[in-house]
N, C-alpha and C positions, 0 to 999 in steps of 0.2 A: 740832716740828722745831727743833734747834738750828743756829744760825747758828757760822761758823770765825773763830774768831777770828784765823787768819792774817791778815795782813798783802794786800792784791791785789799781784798782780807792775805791777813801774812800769815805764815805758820812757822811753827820751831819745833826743834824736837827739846823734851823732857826723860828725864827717868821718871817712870808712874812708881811713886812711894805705899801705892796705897789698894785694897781691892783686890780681884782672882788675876787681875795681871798685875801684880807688883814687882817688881825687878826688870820689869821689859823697861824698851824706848818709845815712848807717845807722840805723836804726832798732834801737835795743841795749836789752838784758834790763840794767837797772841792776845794779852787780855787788851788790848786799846781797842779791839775788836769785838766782844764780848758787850754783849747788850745786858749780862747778870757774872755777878762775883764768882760764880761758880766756873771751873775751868772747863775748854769745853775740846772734847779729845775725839779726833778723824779715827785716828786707829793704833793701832801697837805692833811693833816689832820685836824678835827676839836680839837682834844687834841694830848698834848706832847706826850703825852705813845702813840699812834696811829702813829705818826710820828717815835717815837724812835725805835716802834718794825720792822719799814720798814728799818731804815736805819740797826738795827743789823741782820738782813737778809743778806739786800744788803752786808755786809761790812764782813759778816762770811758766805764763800760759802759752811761749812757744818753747817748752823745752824740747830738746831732742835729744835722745840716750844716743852713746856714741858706743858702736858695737865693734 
């Protein structure tokens, strides 16, 4: 089996400016990622740490929460 040499898609958190969730924290497809100029958003939180702990999931596919 060969492995892809692709790139893994990254994610970041934003504040969403705009729409019925404006003032939350978005969880965004980094745009190098992004096949169209439009930004492209996983999900929203009502705080940063909320939003941050989704994208270090997303972004480390062995993450592990330390309880």
């Amino acid at each position: 089996m060969s492995k892809s040499k692709r790139k893994k898609m990254q994610w970041e958190v934003r504040k969403i400016k705009e729409g019925g969730s404006k003032g939350k924290w978005g969880v965004f497809l980094k745009q190098e990622f992004c096949k169209t100029d439009e930004p492209v958003c996983y999900g929203a939180a009502h705080t940063k740490v909320g939003a941050q702990s989704t994208v270090d999931r997303l972004n480390n596919p062995v993450y592990d929460e330390e309880v």
